[in-house]
Every structure is written in structure tokens, then in C-alpha cells.
VEXDREN-2710 file (C-alpha; in Angstrom, 1 decimal):
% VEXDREN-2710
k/r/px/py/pz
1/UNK/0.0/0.0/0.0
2/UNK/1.5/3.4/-0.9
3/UNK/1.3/6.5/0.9
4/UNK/-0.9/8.2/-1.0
5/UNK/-3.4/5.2/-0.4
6/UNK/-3.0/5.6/3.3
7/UNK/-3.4/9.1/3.3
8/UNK/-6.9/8.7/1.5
9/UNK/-8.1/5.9/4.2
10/UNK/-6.6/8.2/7.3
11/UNK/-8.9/11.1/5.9
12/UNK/-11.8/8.8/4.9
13/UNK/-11.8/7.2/8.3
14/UNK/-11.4/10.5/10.2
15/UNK/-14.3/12.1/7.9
16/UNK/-16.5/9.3/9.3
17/UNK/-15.5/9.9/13.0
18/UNK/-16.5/13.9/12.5
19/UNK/-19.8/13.4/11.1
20/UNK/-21.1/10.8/14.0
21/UNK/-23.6/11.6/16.5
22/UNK/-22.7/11.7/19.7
23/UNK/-25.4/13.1/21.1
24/UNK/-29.1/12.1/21.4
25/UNK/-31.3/11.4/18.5
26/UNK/-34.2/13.8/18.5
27/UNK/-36.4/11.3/18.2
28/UNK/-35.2/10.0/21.9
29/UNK/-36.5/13.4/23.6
30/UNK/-39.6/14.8/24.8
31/UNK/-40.0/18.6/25.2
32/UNK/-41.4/20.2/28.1
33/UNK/-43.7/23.0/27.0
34/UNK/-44.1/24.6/30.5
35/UNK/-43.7/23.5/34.2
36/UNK/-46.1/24.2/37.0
37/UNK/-45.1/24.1/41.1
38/UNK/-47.6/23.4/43.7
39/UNK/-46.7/23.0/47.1
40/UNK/-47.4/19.1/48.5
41/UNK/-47.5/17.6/51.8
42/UNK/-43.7/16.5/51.5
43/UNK/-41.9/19.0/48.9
44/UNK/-43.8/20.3/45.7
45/UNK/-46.0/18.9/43.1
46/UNK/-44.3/19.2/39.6
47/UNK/-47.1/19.2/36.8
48/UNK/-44.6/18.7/33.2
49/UNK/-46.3/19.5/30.2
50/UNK/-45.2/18.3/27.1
51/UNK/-45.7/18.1/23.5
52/UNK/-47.8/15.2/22.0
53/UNK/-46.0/15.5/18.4
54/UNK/-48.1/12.8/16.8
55/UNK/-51.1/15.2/18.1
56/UNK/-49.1/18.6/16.3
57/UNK/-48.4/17.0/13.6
58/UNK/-49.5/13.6/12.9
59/UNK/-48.1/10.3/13.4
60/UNK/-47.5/7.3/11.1
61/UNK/-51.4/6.6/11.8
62/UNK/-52.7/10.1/13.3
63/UNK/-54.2/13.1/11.0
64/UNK/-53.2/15.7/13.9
65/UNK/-54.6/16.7/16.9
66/UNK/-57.2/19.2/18.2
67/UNK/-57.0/22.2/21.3
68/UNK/-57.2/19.7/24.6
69/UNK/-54.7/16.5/22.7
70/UNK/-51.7/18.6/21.7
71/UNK/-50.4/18.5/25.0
72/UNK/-49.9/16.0/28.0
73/UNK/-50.0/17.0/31.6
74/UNK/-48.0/14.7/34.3
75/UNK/-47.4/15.3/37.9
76/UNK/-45.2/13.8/39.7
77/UNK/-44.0/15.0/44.1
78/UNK/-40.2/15.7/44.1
79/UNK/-38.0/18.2/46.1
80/UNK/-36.4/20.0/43.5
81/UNK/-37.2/20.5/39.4
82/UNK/-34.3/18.2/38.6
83/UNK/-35.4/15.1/40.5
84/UNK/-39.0/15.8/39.3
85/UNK/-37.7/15.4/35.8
86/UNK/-35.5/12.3/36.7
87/UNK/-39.4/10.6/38.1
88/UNK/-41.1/11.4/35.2
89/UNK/-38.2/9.9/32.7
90/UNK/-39.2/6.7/34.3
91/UNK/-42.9/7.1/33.7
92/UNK/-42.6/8.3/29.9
93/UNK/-40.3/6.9/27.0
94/UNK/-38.6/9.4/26.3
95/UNK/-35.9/11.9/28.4
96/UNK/-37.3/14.8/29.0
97/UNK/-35.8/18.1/28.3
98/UNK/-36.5/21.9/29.3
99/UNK/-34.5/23.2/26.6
100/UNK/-37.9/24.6/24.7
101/UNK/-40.2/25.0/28.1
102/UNK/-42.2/28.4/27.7
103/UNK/-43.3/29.1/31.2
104/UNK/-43.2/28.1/34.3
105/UNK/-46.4/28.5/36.6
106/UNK/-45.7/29.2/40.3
107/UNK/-49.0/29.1/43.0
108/UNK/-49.4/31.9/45.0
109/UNK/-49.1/29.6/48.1
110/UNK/-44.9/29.5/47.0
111/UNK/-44.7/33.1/45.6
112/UNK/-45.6/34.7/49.0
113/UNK/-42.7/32.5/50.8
114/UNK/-40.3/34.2/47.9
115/UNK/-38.5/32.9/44.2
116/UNK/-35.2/33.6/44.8
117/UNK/-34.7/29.3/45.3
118/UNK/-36.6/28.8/42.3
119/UNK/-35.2/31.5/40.0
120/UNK/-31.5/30.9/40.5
121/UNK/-32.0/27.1/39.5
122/UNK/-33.9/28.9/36.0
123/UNK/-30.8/31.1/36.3
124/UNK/-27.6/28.4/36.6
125/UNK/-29.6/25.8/34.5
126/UNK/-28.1/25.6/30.9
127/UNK/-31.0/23.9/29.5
128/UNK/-33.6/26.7/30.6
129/UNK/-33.4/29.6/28.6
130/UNK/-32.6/33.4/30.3
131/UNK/-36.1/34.2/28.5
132/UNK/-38.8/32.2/29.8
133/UNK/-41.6/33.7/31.2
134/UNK/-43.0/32.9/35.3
135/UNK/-46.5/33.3/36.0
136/UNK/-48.4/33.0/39.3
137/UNK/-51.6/31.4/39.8
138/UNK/-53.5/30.1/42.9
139/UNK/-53.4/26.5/41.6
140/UNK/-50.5/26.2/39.1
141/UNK/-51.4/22.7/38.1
142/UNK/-55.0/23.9/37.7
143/UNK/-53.8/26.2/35.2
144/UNK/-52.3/24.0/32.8
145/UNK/-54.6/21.4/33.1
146/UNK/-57.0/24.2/31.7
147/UNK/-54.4/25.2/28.7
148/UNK/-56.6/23.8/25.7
149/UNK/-55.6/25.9/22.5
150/UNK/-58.3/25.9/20.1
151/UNK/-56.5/27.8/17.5
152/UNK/-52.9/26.8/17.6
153/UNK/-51.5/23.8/16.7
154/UNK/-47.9/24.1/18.7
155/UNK/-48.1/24.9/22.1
156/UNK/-44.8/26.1/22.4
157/UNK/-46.5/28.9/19.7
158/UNK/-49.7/29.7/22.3
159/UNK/-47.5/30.3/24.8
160/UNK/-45.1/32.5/23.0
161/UNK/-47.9/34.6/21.3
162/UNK/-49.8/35.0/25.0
163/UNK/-47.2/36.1/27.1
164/UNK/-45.2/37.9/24.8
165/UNK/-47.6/40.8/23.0
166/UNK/-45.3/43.4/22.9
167/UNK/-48.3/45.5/21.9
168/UNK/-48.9/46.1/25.8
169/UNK/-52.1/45.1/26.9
170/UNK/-53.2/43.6/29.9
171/UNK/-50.0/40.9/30.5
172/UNK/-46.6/42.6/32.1
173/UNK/-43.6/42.3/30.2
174/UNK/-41.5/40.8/32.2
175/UNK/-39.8/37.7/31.7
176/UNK/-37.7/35.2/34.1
177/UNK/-34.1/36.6/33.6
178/UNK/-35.4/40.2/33.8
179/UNK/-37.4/39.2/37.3
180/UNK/-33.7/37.4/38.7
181/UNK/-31.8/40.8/37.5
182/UNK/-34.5/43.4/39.1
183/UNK/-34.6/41.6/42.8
184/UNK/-30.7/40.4/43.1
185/UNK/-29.4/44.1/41.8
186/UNK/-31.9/45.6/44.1
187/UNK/-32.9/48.4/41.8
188/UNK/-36.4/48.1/41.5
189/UNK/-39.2/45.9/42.3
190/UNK/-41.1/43.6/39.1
191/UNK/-44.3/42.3/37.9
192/UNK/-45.0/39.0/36.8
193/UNK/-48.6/37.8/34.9
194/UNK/-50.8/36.4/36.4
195/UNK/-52.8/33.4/35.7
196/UNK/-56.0/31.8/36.3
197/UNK/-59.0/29.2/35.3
198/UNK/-62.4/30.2/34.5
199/UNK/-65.2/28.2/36.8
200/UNK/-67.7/26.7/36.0
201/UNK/-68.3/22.7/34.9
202/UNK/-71.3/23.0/32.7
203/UNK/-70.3/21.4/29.4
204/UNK/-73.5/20.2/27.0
205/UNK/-72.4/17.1/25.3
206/UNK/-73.8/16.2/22.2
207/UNK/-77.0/14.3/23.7
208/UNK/-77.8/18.0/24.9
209/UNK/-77.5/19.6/21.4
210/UNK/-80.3/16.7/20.0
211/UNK/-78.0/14.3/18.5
212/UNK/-78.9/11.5/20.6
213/UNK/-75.1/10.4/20.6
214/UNK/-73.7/9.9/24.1
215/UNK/-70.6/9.5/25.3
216/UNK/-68.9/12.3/22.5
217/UNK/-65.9/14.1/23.4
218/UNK/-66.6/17.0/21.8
219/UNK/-68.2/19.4/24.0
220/UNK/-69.6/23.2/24.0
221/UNK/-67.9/25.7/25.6
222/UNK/-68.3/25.7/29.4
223/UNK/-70.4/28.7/31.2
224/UNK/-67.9/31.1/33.1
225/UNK/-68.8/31.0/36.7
226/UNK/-66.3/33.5/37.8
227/UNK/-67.3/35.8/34.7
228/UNK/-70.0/37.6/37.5
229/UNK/-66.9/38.5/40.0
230/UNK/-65.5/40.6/37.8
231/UNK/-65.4/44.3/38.9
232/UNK/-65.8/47.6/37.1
233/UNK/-63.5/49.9/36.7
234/UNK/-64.5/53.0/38.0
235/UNK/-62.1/56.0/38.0
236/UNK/-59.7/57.4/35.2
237/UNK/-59.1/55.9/32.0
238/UNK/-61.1/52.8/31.2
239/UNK/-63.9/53.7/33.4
240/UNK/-67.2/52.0/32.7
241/UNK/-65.1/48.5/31.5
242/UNK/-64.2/45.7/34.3
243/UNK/-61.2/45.3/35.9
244/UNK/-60.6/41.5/34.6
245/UNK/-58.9/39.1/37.2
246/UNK/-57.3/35.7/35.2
247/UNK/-60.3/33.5/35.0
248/UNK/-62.7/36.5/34.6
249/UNK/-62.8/37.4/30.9
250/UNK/-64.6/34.6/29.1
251/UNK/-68.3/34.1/29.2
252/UNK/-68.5/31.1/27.7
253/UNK/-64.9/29.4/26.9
254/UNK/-63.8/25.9/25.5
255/UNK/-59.7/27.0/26.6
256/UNK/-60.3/27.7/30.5
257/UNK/-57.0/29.2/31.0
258/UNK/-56.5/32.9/31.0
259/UNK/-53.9/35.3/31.4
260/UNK/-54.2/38.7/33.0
261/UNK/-53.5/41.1/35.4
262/UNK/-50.5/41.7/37.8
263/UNK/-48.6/39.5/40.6
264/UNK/-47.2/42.1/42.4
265/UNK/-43.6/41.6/43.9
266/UNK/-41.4/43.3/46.9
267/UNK/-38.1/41.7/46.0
268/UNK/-38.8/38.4/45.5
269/UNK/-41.6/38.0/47.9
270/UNK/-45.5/38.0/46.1
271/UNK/-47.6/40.3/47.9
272/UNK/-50.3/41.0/45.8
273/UNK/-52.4/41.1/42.7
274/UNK/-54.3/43.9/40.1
275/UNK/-56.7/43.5/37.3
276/UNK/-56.9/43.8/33.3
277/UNK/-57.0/47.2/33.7
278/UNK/-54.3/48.2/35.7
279/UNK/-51.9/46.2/33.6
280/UNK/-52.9/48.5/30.8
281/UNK/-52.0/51.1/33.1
282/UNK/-48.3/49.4/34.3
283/UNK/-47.1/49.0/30.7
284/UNK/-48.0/52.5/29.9
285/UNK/-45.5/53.6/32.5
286/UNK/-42.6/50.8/31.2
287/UNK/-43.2/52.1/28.3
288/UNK/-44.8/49.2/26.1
289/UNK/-47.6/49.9/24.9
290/UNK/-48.0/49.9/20.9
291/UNK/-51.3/49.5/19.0
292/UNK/-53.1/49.1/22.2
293/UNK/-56.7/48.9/22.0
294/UNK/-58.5/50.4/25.2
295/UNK/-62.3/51.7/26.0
296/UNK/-63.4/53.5/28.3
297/UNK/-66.6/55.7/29.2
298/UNK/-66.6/59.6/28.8
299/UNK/-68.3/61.4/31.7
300/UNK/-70.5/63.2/30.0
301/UNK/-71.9/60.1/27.8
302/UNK/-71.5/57.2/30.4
303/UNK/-74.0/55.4/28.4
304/UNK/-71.2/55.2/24.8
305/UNK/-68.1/53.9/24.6
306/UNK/-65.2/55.3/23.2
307/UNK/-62.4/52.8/21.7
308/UNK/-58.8/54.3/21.0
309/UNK/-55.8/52.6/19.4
310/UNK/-52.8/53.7/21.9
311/UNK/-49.3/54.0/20.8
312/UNK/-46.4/55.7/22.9
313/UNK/-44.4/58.4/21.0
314/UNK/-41.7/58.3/23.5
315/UNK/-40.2/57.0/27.1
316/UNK/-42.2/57.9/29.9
317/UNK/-40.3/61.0/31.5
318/UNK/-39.7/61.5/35.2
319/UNK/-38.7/64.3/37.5
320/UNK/-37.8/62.9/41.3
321/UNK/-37.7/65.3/43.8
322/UNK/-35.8/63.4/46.5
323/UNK/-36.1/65.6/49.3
324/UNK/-39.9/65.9/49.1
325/UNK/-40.0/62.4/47.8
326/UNK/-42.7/63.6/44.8
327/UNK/-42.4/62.4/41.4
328/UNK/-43.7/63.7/38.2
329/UNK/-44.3/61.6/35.5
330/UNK/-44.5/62.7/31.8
331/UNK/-46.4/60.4/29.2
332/UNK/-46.9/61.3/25.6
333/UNK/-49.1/59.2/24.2
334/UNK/-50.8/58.9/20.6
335/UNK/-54.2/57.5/19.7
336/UNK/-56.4/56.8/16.7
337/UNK/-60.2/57.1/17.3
338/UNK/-62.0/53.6/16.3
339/UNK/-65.0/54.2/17.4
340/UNK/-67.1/56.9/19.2
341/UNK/-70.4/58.6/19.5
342/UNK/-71.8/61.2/17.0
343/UNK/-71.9/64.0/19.1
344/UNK/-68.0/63.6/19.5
345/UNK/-67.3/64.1/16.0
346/UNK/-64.2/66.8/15.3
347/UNK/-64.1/67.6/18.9
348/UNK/-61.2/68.5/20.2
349/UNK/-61.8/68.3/23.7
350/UNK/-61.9/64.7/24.0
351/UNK/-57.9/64.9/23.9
352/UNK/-57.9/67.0/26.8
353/UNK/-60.8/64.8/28.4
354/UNK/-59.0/61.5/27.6
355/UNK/-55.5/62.5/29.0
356/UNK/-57.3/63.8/31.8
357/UNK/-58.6/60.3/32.4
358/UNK/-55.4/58.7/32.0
359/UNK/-53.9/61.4/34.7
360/UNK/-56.4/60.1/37.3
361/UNK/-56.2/55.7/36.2
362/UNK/-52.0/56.5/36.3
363/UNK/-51.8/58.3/39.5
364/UNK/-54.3/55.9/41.3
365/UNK/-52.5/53.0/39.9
366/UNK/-49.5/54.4/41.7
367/UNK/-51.2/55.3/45.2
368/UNK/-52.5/51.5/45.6
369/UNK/-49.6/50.0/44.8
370/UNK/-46.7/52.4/46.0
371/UNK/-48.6/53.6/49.2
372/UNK/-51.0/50.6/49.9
373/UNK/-48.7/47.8/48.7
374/UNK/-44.9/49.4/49.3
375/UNK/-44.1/48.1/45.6
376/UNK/-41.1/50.1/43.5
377/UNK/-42.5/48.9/41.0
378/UNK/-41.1/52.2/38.5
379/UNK/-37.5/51.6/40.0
380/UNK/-37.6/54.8/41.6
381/UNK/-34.4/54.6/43.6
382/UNK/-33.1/52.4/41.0
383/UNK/-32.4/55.7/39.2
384/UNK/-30.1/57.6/42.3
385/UNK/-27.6/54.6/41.8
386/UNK/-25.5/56.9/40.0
387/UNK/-25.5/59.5/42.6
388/UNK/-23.5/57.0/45.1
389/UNK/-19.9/56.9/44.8
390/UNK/-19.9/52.9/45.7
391/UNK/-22.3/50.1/45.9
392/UNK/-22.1/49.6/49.3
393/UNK/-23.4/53.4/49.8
394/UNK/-26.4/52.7/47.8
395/UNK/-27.1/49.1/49.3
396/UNK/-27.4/51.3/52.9
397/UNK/-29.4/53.9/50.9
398/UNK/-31.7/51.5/49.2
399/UNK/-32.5/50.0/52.9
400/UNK/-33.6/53.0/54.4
401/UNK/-36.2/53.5/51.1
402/UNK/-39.8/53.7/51.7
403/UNK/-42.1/53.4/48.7
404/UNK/-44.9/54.6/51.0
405/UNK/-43.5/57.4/51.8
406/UNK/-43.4/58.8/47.8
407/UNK/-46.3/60.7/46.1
408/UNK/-46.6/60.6/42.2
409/UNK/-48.4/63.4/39.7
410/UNK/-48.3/62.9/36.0
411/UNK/-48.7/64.8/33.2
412/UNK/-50.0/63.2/30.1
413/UNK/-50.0/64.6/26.6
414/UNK/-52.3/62.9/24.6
415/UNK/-52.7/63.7/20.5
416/UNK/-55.6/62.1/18.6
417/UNK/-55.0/61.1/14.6
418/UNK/-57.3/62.8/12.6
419/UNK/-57.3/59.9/9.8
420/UNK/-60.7/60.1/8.8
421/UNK/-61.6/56.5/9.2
422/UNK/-63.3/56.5/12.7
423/UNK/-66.5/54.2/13.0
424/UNK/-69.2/56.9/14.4
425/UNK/-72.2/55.2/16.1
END
């Protein structure tokens, strides 16, 4: 054999070596979609949801699934997430990764005893990525026993397109890594969504509809128990609409899981939860609201509603007066009339009235949860950081802060479009 023969088998050989797998086949994982934690008598209660892909997209012998079959709920009692995980691989084939989970769902029972434990494993775990979402819910296994998408195919997709609507709206925009960064740097306090179920068990099966078929799977959407708790809102912008708590929304719904309103946090202790409404309100002031649609109820015609497409023209603005603790807050925001009354028609007062309103929903938004809660939830002594000439001086500065002890005015600025293609009623 001569050398250059050799030097063809060496490379051939090595060529084969490189393109090896060495790794797992696909095939051989299963992907957790999200993760829920419920406290149990001895640890927590880990309900893993994952992807059914013969359901997504259909198997050797399956045309594809429907809302309720794409995913599979399991729940299995461990002490941590990891040994959780290491139960469940014996119970399904495959080994289960987090590598593509969404969300993790957190009962309120854990949130009020704190997340740091629980977001430093999300943080140091390579498999969990920096950007997945955390949302609280009085029964987190509840919740995703209710996740039944009726119009998407990949849950991975429903989740995605629920909790991350950058057009504002009534979900925070917060996510996992930027909860971990807010309560270990100490600069301000966050907001997480919150989630819920709707009530209510009253399904008609086909034998109620008159087909005289029992036993069908295919049932009507459930009557909302919980749609009756629901409260209005009754000062500021959005007056006249309800105040939506997760489980609220849906009169009749075939998907009982919902998501809106606000889990409060104080570092990374839960202490409390707002509405629909007053999450409009909250991303207003972090400055995320595009192409928001909101309704509200003029004074002077309580009886109409007004809807306005929202859009922020710039940053919120504020001006901290730190020896008076006072804060004035600057918003200037843009809307497009979509629909409104007659008598409303080329009047220019109802940019006047409408900032007005949002002056009122802002600055009451930020009494309840700055003096009634003692929430920073704007990062107000986040921004004197820069005054202090070390850490340590604003560590001993940040303990002595009081969010009760601040008082807010804003000022908004509020320009209506004049685009000629407002639906008068």
C-alpha cells in the first residue's frame, strides 16, 4: 500500500469519525412546554407538560390533533425540578428536556414565601433559557390542566404569542431573567402575569345539542362561573369596562386558561395582585404599549363607549424630587379614534378629556400599589444609583427607602389622529 493510499483511508476514516452523533437522537427526547409548582404535603407537586407531536403533527397513523390533545399533563412529588424530571423519565419513554419549556407556573401559596430558590435554578440551568416567562396562579397545576388551545397547533406557539404581546395590553412584560436581575441588583421591584381558570363545569355534550349520541368528546364551551366577579372599573381611564382578574374574561370558553392582570412583587416576595386594567396602566409607564386597544366611558356620555388605538411616542419622563420624595411623570401618548359617539365628532376636547382620564387611572394605579402595597414597581431609587460613589453606599441607601412614603403626579400629553376612518355610532 503506498502513501498516498494511506493518506486517503486516514482522511476517509477521520471524515467518518467527525460526522457521527454523539449526542441524542431527536427522536429520543420529549420537550417540556411549560412546568407548573404546587406546594405538597412532603416538597412540591411538579405538573410537566409536554408536547404530544403525533397530536401537532401527525403520526404514522394520526391526522393531527385538536386544542385539549396537543399537549400531556404529568405530575409527579419531588423536592427539586431536577429530581422531578428524573421521576417522570421513568414514567414516559422518552428523556425529557426543558430546553424549549415556555413558562413556568408558580401558586401563589410559593410566591408569598419568595422565588429567589426557584429563580436561580432557571438562572444556573443551561438547559432553561434566560427568556422564559414565570406566571403566578392560585393552583398552578389547575392552570395548565385548563391550557386547551383551540386555534394553535404548537403549544410552544400559544404560549409564545400569549405572554409575549409586545403591543402592551393587559400581560406585564416581564420575563424570568429580567425578574432574577431586578430583585438580586436591588434596583427596582417587578411584575409578573398572572394566571387563572375560569369556573364553571357545565359542558352540553352532544345528547344536549339533540343528536342523541352519548358518550362524545366534543363538548360546548363551558359557562364562566367566575365571569359575574369581575369588577368595574371605576375612575380614570377605562372607566365603565371591568377590571378582569385571570379566569374573569370569558363568558362562555372551550380553553379555560386565561392570562391577565399583575402579581405584584417586593423583591422576590408575592404580595399581591391587580386586574386587566391596571396592567394596561403598568405597561403604559414601562413604556410598552404599541397599537393598544383600550375603551373607556366619557363622563359626559357614560352610556357610549369610546375605543382608541394607543401608541407611545416616547419614554415615559420622570422628575424625582428626592427631598420631598414627589415624582412627576410625563407620558406622551398617541391614539387613533376607532369608534365613538356622534356628538363627538371633530371635537377636540376629548384629547384633553382622555389625558385627563389617564392622569387620574395613572396616579391611582400608583397610590395602591406604592402607598397601599410598598411596591417600587417604577424603580424609583433604582435611578439615584449613579449619585452614590460605591455600591455599598447605595445598598445602605436602598435600605432605608420607603415606597410609601413617595407621592406621584403625571402629566400626560395625549394627541388624537385625525385619519378620517373613525367608525361613528
Amino acid at each position: 500500500m503506498n502513501k498516498m493510499m494511506l493518506k486517503i483511508i486516514t482522511i476517509v476514516a477521520v471524515s467518518l469519525m467527525l460526522s457521527s452523533c454523539v449526542g441524542e437522537e431527536p427522536n429520543d427526547i420529549g420537550y417540556i412546554t411549560a412546568l407548573g409548582i404546587d406546594k405538597a404535603e412532603d416538597g412540591y407537586n411538579y405538573t410537566i407538560q409536554f408536547a404530544n407531536p403525533t397530536k401537532i403533527s401527525g403520526g404514522a397513523s394520526e391526522s393531527g390533533g385538536t386544542g385539549g390533545d396537543i399537549v400531556e399533563n404529568l405530575v409527579v412529588e419531588a423536592p427539586t425540578v431536577y429530581a422531578a424530571i428524573s421521576h417522570a423519565d421513568s414514567i414516559v419513554s422518552k428523556d425529557l428536556s426543558l430546553s424549549h419549556a415556555k413558562i413556568i407556573v408558580i401558586s401563589e401559596e410559593i410566591a408569598k414565601e419568595g422565588l429567589s430558590e426557584i429563580t436561580d435554578v432557571v438562572a444556573r440551568n443551561n438547559d432553561i433559557r434566560p427568556d422564559i416567562y414565570i406566571a403566578i396562579a392560585e393552583d398552578a397545576g389547575e392552570y395548565l390542566e385548563g391550557v386547551k388551545p383551540v386555534v394553535e397547533l404548537n403549544p410552544v406557539k400559544y404560549y409564545q404569542l400569549t405572554y409575549e404581546n409586545k403591543k402592551g395590553g393587559p400581560v406585564p412584560q416581564n420575563n424570568a431573567g429580567e425578574f432574577y436581575m431586578a430583585y438580586t441588583s436591588g434596583d427596582r421591584d417587578c411584575a409578573l402575569p398572572l394566571a387563572g381558570v375560569a369556573g364553571g363545569e357545565k359542558e352540553k355534550s352532544d345528547t344536549d345539542a339533540g343528536t342523541g349520541e352519548e358518550g362524545s368528546q366534543d363538548q360546548s364551551p363551558s359557562e364562566n362561573d367566575k365571569n359575574k366577579n369581575a369588577k368595574p372599573v371605576e375612575n380614570g381611564f377605562g372607566s365603565g369596562t371591568k377590571n378582569y382578574m385571570p379566569g374573569e374574561a370569558g363568558v362562555q370558553v372551550k380553553n379555560k386558561s386565561e392570562t391577565m392582570g399583575i402579581a405584584v412583587f417586593c423583591g422576590d416576595t408575592y404580595i399581591g395582585r391587580l386586574g386587566s386594567s391596571d396592567a394596561d396602566i403598568y405597561n403604559i409607564l414601562m413604556g410598552e404599549i404599541s397599537n393598544s386597544k383600550a375603551t373607556f366611558y366619557d363622563e359626559y356620555n357614560p352610556d357610549t363607549p369610546i375605543t382608541m388605538s394607543l401608541e407611545e411616542k416616547r419614554a415615559p419622563q420622570f422628575e424625582i424630587d428626592r427631598e420631598n420624595k414627589k415624582v412627576l411623570i410625563k407620558l406622551k401618548l398617541e391614539a387613533e379614534l376607532l369608534s365613538i359617539p356622534k356628538k363627538h365628532k371633530n371635537s377636540p376636547a376629548i384629547d384633553i378629556r382622555a389625558g385627563e382620564m389617564v392622569d387620574r387611572a395613572t396616579e391611582d394605579f400608583l397610590h395602591r400599589v406604592y402607598n397601599g402595597m410598598g411596591s417600587d414597581l417604577l424603580g424609583i431609587r433604582g435611578k439615584f444609583k449613579r449619585f452614590f460613589l460605591s455600591n455599598q453606599k447605595y445598598r445602605e441607601y436602598v435600605k432605608t427607602f420607603d415606597p410609601k412614603e413617595w407621592q406621584f403626579e403625571v402629566s400626560t400629553e395625549l394627541r388624537i389622529k385625525r385619519t378620517g376612518m373613525t367608525y361613528y355610532y
